[in-house]
N, C-alpha and C positions, 0 to 999 in steps of 0.2 A: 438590512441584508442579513441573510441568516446565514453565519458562516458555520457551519455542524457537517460535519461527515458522522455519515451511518454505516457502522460497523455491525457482520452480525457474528455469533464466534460459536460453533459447533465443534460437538467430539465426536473423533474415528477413532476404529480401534484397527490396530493393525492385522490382518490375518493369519499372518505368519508366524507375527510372535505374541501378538496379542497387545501388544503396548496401548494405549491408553495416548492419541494423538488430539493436540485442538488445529482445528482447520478456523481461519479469520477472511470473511469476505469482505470489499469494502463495494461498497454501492454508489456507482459514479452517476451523481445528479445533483441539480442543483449549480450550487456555487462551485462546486469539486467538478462536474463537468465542465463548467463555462472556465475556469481555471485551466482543465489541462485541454482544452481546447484551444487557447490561445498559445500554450508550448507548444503544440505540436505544428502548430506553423510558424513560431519563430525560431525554432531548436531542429532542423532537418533532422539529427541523429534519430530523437523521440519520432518513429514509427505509428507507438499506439500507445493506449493508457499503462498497459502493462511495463514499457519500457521507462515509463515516467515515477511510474510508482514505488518499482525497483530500485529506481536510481535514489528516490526520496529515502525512503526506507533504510537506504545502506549508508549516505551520505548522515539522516539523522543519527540511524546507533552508531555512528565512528563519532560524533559529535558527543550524543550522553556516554559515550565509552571512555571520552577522554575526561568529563566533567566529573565521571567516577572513580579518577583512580589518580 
């Protein structure tokens, strides 16, 4: 079983000020779709992958936020 999430991570620049943005997509297939497929039928709140991923996301940096400090 190939457990790898594919990430792919591109730069915008903002228009207005010009900043210099990285934008991160995550590519849901595979093992990472058949995963949150299963949440979203056992987790009612989880709607779609977006609300799943969010939640992963903020749940882990509060987790290395604590391990760093």
């Amino acid at each position: 079983m190939n457990k790898k999430i594919t990430l792919i991570t591109e730069e915008f620049e903002n228009e207005q000020t010009g900043e210099k943005i990285e934008g991160i997509t995550v590519i849901v297939d595979g093992i990472l779709k058949q995963f949150l497929d299963v949440l979203k039928t056992k987790e009612p709140k989880y709607k779609n992958n977006l609300d799943i991923i969010q939640d992963a996301l903020m749940k882990g940096l509060e987790k290395v936020k604590t391990e760093v400090e």
